[in-house]
Backbone of each chain as ProteinMPNN parsed JSONL, in Angstrom:
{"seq_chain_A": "XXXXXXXXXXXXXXXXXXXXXXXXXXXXXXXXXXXXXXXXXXXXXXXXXXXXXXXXXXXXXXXXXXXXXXXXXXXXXXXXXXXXXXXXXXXX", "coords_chain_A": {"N_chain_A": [[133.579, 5.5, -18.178], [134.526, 4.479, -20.572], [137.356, 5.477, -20.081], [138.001, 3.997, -18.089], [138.358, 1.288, -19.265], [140.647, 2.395, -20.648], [142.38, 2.694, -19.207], [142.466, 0.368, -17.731], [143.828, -1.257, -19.367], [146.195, 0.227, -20.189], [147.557, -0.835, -17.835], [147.598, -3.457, -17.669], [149.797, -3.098, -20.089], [151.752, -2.214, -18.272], [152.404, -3.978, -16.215], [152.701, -6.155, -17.91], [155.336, -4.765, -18.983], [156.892, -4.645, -16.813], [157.135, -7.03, -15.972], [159.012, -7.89, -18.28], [161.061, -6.4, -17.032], [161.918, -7.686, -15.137], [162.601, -10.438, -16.215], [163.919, -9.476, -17.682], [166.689, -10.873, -19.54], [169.484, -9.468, -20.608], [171.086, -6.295, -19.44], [169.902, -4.007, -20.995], [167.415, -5.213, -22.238], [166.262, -4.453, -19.709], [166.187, -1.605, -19.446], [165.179, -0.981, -21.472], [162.883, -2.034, -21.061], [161.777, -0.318, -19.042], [161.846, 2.166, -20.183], [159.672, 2.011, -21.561], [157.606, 1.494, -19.833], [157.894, 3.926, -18.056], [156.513, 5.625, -20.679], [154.658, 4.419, -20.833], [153.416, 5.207, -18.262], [152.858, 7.858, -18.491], [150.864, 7.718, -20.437], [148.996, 6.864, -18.619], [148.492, 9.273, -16.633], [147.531, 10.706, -18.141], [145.1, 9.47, -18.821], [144.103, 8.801, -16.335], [143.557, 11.262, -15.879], [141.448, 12.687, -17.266], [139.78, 10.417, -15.773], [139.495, 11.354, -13.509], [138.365, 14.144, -13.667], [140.488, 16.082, -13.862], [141.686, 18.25, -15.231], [144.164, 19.439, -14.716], [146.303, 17.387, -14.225], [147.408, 16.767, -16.824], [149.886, 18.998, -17.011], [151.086, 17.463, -15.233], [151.499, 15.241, -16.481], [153.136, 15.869, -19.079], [155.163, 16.881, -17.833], [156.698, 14.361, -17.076], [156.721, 12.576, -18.989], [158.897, 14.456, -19.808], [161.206, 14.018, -18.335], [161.212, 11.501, -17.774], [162.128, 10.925, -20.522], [164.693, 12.331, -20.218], [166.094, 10.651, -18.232], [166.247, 7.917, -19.678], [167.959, 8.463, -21.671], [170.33, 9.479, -19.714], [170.647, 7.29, -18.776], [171.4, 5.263, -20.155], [173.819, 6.566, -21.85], [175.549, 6.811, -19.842], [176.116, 3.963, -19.329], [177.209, 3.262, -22.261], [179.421, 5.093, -22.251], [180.848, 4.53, -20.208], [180.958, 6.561, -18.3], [179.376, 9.921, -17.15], [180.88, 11.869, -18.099], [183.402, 13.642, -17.344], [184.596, 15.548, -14.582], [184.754, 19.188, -15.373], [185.511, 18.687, -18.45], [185.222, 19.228, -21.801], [182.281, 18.088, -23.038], [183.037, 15.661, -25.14]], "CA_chain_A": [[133.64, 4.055, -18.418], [135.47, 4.361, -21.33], [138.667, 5.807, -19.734], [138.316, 2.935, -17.207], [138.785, 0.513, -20.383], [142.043, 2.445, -21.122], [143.312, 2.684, -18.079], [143.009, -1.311, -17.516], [144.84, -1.706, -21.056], [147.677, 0.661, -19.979], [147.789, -1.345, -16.739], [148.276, -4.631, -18.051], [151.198, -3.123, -20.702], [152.529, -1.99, -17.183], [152.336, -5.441, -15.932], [153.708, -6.796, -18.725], [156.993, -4.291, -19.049], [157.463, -5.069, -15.189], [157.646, -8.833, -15.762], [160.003, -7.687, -19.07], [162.225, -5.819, -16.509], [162.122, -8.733, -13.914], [163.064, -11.227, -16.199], [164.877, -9.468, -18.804], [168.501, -11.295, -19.155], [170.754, -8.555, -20.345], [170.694, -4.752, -18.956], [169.036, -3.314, -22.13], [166.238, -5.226, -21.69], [165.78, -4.008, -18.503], [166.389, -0.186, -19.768], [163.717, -1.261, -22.616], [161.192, -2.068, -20.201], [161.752, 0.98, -17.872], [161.374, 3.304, -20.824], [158.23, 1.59, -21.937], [156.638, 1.593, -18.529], [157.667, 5.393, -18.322], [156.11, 6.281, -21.73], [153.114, 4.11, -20.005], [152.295, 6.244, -16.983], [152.482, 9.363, -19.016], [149.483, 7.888, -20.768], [147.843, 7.003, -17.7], [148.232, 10.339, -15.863], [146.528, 11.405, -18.823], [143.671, 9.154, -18.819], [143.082, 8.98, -14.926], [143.174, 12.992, -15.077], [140.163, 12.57, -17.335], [138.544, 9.921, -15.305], [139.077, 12.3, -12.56], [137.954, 15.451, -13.774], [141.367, 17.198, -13.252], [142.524, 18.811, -16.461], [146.242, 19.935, -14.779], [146.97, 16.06, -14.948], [148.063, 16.89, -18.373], [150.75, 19.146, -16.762], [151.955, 16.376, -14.862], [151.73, 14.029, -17.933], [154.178, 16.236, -19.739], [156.738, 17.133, -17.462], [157.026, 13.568, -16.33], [157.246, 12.627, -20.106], [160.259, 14.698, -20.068], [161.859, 13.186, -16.991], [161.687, 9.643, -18.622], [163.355, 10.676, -21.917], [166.097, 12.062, -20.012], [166.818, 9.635, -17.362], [166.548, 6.779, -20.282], [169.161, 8.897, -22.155], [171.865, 9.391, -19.144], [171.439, 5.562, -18.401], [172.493, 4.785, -21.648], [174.962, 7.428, -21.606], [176.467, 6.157, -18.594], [176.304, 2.5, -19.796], [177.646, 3.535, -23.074], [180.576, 5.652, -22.425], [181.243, 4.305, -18.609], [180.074, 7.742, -17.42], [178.948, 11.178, -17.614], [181.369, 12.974, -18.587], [183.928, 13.382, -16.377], [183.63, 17.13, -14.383], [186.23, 20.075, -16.337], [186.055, 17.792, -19.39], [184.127, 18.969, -22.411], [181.369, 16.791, -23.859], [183.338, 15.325, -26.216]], "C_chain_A": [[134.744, 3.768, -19.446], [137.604, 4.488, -20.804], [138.911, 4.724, -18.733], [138.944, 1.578, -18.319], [140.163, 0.724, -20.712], [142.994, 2.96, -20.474], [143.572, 1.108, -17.908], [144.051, -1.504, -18.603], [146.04, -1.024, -20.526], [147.873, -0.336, -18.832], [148.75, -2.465, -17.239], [149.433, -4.299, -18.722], [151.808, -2.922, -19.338], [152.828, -2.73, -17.163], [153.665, -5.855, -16.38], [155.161, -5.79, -18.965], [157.568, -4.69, -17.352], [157.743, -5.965, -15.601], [158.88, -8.963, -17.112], [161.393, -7.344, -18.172], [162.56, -6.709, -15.573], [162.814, -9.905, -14.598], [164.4, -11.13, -17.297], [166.438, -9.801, -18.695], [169.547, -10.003, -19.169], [170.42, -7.11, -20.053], [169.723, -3.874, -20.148], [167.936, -3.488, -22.191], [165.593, -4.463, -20.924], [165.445, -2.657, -18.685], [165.157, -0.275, -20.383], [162.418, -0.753, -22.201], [160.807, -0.91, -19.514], [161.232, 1.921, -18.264], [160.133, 3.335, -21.337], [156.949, 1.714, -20.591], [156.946, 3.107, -18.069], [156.638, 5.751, -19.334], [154.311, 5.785, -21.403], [152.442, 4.902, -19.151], [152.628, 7.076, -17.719], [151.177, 9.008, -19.614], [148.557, 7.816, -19.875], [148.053, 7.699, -16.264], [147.177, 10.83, -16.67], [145.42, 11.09, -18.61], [143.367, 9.129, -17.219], [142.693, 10.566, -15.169], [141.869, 13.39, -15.986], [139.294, 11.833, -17.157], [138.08, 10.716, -14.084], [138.145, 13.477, -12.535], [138.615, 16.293, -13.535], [141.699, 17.138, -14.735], [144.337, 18.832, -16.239], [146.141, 18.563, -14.143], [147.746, 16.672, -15.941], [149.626, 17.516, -18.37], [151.613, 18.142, -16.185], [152.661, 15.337, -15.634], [153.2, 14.421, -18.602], [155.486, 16.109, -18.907], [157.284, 15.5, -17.208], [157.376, 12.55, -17.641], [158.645, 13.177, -20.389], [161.273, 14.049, -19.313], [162.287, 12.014, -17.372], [162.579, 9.599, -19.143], [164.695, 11.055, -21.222], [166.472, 11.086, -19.247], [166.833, 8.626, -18.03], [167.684, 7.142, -20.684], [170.494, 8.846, -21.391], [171.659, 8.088, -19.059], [171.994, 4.881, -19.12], [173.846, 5.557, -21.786], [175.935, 6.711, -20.505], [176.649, 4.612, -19.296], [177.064, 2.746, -21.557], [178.795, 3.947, -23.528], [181.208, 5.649, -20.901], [180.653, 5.218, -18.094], [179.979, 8.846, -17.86], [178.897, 11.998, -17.948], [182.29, 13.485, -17.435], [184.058, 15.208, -16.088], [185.455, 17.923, -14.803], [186.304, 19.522, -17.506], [184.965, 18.428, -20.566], [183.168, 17.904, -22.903], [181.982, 16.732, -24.954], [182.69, 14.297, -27.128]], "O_chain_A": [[135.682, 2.997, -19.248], [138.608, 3.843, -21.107], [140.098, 4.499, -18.495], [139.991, 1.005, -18.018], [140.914, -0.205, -21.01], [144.049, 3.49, -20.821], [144.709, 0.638, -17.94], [145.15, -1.997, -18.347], [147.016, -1.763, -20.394], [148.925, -0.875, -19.178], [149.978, -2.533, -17.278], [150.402, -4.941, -18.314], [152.692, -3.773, -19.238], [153.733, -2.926, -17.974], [154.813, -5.946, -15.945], [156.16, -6.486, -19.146], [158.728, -4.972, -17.053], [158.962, -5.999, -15.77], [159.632, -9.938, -17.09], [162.505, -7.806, -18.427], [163.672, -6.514, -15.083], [163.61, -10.521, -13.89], [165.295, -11.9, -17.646], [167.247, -9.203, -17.985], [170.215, -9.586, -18.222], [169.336, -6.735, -20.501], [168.832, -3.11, -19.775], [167.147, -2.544, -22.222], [164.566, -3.852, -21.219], [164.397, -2.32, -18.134], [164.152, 0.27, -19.926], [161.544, 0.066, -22.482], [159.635, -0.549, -19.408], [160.454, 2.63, -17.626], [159.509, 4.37, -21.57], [155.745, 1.97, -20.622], [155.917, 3.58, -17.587], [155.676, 6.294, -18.793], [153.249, 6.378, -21.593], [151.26, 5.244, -19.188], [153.534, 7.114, -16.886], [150.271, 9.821, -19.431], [147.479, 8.403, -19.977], [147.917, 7.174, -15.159], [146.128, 11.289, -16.218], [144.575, 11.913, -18.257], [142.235, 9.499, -16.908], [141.656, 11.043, -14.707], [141.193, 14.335, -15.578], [138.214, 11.912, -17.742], [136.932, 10.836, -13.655], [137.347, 13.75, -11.639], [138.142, 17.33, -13.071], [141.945, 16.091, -15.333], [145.288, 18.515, -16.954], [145.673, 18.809, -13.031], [148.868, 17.081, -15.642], [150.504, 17.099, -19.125], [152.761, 17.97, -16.593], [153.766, 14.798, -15.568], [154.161, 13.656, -18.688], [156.512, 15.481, -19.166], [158.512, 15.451, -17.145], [158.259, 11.717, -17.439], [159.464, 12.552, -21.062], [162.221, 13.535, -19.907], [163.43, 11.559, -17.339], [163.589, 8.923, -18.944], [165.71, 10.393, -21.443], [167.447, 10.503, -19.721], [167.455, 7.783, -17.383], [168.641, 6.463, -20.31], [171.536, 8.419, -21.889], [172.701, 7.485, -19.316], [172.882, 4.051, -18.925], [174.905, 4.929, -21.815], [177.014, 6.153, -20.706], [177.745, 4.448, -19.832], [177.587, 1.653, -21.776], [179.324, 3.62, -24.59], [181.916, 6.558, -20.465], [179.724, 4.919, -17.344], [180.434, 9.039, -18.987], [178.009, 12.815, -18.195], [181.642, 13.768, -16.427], [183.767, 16.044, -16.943], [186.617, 17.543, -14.658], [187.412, 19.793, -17.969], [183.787, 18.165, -20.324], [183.615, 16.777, -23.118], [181.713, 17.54, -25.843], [183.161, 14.079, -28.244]]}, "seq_chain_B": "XXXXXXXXXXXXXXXXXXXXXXXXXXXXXXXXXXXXXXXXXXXXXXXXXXXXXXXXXXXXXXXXXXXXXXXXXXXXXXXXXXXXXXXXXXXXXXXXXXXXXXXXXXXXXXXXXXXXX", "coords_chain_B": {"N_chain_B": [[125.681, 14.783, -31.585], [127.017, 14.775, -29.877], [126.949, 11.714, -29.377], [127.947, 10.661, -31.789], [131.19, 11.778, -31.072], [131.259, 10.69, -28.573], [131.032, 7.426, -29.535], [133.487, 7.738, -31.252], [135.72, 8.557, -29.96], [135.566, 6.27, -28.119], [136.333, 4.402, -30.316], [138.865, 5.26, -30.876], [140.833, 5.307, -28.447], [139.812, 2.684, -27.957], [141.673, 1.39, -29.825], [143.948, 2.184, -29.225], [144.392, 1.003, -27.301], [144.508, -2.136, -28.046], [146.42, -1.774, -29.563], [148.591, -0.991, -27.687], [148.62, -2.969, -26.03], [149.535, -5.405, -27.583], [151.897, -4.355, -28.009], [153.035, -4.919, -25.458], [152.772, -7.381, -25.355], [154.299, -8.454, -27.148], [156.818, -6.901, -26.402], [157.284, -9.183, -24.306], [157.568, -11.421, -25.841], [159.514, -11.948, -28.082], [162.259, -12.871, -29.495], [165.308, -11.37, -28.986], [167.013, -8.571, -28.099], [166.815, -6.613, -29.881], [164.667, -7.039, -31.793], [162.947, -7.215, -29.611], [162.941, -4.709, -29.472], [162.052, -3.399, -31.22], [159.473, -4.002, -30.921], [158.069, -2.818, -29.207], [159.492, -0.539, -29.267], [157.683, 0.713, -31.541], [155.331, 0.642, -31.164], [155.116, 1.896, -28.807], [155.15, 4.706, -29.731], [153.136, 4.819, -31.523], [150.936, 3.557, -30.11], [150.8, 6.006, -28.063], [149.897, 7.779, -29.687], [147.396, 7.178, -30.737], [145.798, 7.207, -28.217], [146.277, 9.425, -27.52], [145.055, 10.991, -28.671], [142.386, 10.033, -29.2], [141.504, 11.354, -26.447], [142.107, 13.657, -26.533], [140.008, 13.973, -28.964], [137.665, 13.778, -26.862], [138.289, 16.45, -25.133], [137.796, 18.287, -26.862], [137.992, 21.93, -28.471], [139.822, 23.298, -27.006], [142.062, 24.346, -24.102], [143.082, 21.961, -22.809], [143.164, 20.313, -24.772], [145.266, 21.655, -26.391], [147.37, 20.895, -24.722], [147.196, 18.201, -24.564], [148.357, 17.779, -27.135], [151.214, 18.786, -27.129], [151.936, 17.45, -25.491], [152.024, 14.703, -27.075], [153.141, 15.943, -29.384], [156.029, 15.598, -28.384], [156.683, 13.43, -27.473], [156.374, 12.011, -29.509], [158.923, 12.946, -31.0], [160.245, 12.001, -28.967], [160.11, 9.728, -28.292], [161.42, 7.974, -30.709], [163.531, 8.706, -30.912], [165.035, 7.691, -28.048], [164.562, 5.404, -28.317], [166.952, 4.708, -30.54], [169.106, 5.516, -29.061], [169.252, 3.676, -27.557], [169.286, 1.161, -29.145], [172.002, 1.879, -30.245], [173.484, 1.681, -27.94], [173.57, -1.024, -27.7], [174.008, -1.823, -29.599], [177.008, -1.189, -29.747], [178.17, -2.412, -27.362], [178.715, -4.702, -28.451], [176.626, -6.359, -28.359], [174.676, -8.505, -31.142], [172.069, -8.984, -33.778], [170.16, -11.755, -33.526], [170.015, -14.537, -35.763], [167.158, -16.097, -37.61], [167.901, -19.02, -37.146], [169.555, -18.884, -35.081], [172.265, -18.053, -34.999], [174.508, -15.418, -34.712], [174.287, -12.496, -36.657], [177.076, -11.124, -38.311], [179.011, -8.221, -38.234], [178.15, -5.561, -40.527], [180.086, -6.22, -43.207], [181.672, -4.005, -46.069], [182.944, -4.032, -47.719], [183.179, -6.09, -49.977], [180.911, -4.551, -51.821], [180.614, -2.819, -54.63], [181.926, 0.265, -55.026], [180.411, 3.469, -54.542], [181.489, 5.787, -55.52]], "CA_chain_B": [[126.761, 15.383, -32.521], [127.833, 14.026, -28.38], [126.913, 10.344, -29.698], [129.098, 10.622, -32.284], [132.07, 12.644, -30.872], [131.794, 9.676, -27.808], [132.093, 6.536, -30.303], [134.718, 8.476, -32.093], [137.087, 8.636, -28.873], [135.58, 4.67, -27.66], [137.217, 3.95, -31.215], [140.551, 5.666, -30.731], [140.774, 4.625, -26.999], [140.055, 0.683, -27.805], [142.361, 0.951, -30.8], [145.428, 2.651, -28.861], [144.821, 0.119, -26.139], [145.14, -2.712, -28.645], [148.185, -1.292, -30.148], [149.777, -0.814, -26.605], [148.912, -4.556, -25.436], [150.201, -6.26, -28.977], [153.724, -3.744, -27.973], [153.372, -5.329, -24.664], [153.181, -8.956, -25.813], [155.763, -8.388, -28.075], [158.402, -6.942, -25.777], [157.682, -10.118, -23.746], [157.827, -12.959, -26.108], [160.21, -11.941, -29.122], [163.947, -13.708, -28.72], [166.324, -10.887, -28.843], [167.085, -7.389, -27.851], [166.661, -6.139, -31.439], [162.803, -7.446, -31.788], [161.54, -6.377, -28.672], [163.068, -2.943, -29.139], [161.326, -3.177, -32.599], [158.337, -4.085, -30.694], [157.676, -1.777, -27.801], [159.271, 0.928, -29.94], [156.925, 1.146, -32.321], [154.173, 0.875, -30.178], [154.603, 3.287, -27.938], [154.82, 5.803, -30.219], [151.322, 4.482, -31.894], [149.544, 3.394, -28.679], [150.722, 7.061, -27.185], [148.935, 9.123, -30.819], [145.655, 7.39, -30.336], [145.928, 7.439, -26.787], [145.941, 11.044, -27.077], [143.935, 11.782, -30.396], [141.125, 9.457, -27.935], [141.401, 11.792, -25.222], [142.08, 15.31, -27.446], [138.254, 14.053, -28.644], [136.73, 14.462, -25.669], [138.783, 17.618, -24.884], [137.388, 19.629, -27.703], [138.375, 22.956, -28.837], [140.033, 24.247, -25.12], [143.542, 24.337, -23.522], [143.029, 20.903, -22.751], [143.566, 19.831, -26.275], [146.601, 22.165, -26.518], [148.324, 20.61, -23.801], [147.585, 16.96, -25.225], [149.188, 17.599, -28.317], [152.269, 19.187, -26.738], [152.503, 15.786, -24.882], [152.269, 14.003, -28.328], [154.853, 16.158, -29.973], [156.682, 15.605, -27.307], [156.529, 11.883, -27.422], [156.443, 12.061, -31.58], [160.436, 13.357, -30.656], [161.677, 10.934, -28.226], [160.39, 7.736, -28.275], [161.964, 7.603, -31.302], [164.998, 8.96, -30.093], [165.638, 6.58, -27.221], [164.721, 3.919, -28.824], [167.621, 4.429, -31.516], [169.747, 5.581, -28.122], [168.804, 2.316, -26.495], [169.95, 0.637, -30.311], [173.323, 2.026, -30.209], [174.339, 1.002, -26.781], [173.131, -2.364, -27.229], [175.206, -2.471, -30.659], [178.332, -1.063, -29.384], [178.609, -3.268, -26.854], [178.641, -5.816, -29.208], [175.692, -7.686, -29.04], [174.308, -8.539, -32.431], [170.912, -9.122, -33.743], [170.502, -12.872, -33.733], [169.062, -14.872, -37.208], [166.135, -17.431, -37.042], [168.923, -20.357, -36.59], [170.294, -18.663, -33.949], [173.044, -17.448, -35.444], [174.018, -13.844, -34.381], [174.832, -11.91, -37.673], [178.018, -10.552, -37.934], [179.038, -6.355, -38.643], [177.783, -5.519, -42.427], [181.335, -5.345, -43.819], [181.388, -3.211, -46.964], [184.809, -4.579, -48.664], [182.865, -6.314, -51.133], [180.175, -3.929, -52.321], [180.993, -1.88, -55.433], [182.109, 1.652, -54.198], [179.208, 4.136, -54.927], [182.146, 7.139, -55.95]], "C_chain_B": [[127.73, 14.5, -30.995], [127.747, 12.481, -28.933], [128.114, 10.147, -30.283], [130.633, 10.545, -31.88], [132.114, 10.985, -29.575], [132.557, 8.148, -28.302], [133.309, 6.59, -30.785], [136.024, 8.163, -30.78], [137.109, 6.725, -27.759], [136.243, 4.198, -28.996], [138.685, 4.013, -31.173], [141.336, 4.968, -29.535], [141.033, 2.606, -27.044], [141.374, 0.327, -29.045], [143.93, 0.971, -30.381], [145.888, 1.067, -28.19], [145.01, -1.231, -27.198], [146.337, -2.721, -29.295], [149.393, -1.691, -28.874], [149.974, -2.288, -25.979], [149.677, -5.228, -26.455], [151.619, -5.517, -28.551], [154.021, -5.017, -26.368], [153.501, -6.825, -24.597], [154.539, -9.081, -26.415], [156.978, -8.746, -27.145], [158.572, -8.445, -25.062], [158.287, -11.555, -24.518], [158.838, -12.652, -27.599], [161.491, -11.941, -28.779], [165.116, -13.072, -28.472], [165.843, -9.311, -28.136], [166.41, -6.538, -29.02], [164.915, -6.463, -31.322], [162.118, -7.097, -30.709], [161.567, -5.162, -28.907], [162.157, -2.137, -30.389], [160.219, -3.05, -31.878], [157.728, -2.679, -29.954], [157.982, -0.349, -28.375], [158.519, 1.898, -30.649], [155.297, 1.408, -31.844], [153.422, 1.593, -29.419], [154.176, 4.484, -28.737], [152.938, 5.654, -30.778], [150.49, 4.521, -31.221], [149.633, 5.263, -27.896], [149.637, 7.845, -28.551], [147.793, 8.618, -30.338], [145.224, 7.329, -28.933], [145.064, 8.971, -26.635], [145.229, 11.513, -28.104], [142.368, 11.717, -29.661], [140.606, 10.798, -27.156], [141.424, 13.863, -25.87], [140.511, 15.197, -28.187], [137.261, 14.575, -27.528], [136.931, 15.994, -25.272], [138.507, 18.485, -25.777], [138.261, 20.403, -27.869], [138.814, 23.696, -27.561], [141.885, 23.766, -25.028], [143.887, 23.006, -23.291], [143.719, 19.927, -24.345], [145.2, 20.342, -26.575], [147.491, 21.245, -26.144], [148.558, 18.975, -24.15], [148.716, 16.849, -26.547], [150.576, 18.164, -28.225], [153.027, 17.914, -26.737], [152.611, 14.935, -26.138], [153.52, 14.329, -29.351], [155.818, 15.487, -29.433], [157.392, 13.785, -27.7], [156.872, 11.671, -29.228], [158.002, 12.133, -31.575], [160.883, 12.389, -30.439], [161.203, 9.795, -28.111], [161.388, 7.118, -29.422], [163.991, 7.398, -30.88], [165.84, 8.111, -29.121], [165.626, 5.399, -27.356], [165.831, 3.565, -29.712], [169.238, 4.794, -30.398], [170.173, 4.415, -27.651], [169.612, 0.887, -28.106], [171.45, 0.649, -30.367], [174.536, 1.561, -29.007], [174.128, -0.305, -26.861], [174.503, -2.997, -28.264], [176.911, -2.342, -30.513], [178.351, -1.475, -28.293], [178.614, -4.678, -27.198], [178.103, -6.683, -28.958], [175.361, -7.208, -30.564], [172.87, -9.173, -32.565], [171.314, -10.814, -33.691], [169.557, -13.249, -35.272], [168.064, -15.777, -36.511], [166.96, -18.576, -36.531], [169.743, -20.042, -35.487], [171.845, -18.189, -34.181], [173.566, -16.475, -35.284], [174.525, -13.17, -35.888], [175.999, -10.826, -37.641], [177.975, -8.844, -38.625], [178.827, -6.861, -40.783], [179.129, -4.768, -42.974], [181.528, -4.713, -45.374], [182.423, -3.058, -47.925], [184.259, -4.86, -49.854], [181.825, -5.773, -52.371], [180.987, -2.916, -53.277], [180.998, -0.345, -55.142], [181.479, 2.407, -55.207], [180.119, 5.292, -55.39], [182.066, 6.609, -57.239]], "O_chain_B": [[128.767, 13.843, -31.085], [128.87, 11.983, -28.852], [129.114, 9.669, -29.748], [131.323, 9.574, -32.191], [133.044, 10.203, -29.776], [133.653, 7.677, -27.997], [134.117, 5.661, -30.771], [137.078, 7.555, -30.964], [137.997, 6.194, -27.092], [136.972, 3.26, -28.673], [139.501, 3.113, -31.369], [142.295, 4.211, -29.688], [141.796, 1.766, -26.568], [141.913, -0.776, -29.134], [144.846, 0.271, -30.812], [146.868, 0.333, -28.317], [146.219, -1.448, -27.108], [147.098, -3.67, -29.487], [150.464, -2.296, -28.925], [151.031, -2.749, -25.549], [150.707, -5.714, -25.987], [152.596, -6.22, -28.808], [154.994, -5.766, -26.279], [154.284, -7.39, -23.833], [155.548, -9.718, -26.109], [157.695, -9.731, -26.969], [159.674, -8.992, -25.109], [159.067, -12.409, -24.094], [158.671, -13.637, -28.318], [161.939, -11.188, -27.914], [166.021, -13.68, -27.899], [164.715, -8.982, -27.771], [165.426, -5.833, -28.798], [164.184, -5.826, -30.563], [160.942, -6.733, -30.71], [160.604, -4.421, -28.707], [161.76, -0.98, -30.525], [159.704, -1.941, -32.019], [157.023, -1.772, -30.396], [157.303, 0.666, -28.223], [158.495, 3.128, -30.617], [154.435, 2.214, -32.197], [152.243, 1.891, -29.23], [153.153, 5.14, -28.539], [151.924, 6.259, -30.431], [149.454, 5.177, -31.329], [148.66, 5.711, -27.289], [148.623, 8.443, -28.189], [147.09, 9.306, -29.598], [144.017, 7.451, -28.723], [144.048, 9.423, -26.109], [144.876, 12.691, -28.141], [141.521, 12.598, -29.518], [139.451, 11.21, -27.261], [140.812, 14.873, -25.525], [139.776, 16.177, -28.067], [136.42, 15.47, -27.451], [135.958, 16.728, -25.1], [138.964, 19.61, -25.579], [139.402, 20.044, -27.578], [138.156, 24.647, -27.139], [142.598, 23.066, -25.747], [145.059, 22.738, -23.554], [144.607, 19.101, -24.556], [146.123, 19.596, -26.9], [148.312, 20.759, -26.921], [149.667, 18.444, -24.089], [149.608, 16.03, -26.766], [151.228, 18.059, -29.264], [153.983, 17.435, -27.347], [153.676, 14.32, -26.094], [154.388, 13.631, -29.875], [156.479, 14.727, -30.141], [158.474, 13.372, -28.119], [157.796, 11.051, -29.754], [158.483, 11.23, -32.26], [161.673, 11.755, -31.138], [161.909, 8.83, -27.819], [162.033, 6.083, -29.252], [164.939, 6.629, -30.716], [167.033, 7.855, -29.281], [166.3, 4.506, -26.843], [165.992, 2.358, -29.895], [170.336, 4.423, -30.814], [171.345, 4.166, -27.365], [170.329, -0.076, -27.832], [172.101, -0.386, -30.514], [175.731, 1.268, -29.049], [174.594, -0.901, -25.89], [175.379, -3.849, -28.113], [177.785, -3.078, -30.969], [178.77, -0.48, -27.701], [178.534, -5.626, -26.416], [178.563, -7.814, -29.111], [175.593, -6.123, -31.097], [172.436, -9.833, -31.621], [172.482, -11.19, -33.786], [168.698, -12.524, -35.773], [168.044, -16.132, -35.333], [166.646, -19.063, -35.444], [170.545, -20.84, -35.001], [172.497, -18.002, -33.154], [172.959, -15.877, -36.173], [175.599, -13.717, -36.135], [175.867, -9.776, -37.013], [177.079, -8.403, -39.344], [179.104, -7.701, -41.638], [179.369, -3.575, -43.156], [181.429, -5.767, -46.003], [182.654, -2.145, -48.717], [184.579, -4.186, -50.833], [181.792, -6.253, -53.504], [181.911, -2.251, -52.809], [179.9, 0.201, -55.037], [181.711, 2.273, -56.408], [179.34, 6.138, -55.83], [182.473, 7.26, -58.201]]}, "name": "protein", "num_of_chains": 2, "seq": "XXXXXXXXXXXXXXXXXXXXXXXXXXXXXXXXXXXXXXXXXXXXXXXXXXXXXXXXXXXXXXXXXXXXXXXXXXXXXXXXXXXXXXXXXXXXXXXXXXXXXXXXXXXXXXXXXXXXXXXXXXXXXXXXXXXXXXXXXXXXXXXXXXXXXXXXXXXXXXXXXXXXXXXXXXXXXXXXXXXXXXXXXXXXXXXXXXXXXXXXXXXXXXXXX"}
């Protein structure tokens, strides 16, 4: 019951970063919201995988935690320095 | 000692989830880039600890617990991180925070401050 309580609560922040990324004016916003509604379903892999009764959730939680941080990082990267680094070029 | 140990994680649990809705109000209704990123930034990181402090209750003394607090390090790292990522691209593309009057505040130029050598 409880984890149903904080699964609705992550929901709605969902919600609400969707309607951030739908209406947000300039691209950052939009990035904002994306990374916030990432950092969201990592909590609620966690909590469904203990409304489920699956422990390896938690694996999923993480790796998919990592996944976020980087793909927020290259989109900024890319939006930041035009692109990715262009290929033969060190990371300067 | 289960009574307990359940309020204990319905405390953490209702507290995260208040944390994480107040981030999620935020990002929506505060006027710039700068203030939501304040908002939602700080949030996450908060709403994700008792999130998982909640849920590392129930999980006791087991692998389960391990693996939460990985995910919390984890998160303890980079929210910060992308959020100060997500700061720098916003500022070098020259937006600027804005003031209450709407104003945007210009670069903090450092001509007139008494040089700290």
């Amino acid at each position: 019951m409880m984890f149903a309580v904080a699964a609705a609560a992550l929901l709605v922040t969902m919600l609400l970063a969707l309607l951030r990324a739908y209406v947000g004016p300039t691209l950052y916003d939009r990035i904002l919201a994306v990374n916030t509604f990432g950092t969201k379903t990592v909590l609620m892999i966690a909590v469904l995988g203990f409304l489920m009764g699956r422990p390896d959730f938690l694996d999923i939680a993480l790796v998919y935690a990592l996944i976020n941080f980087i793909g927020t990082i290259a989109v900024l990267k890319f939006f930041r320095y035009g692109d990715l680094g262009r290929a033969g070029e060190g990371d300067s | 000692m289960g009574v307990v140990l359940d309020g204990l994680s319905w405390a953490l649990l209702l507290a995260g989830s208040f944390f994480v809705i107040t981030g999620g109000v935020g990002l929506l209704r505060f006027p710039d880039v700068y203030s939501r990123m304040h908002a939602a930034g700080m949030t996450d990181t908060l709403g994700a600890a008792l999130f998982i402090a909640g849920l590392a209750v129930q999980g006791g003394f087991t692998l389960i617990t391990v693996k939460l607090l990985m995910i919390l390090l984890f998160i303890f790292f980079t929210s910060p991180t992308a959020t100060y990522a997500l700061a720098n691209a916003v500022w070098s593309s020259g937006v600027r925070p804005k003031r209450r009057d709407g104003t945007a505040c210009e670069a903090i130029d450092r001509s007139d401050e008494p040089s700290k050598s």
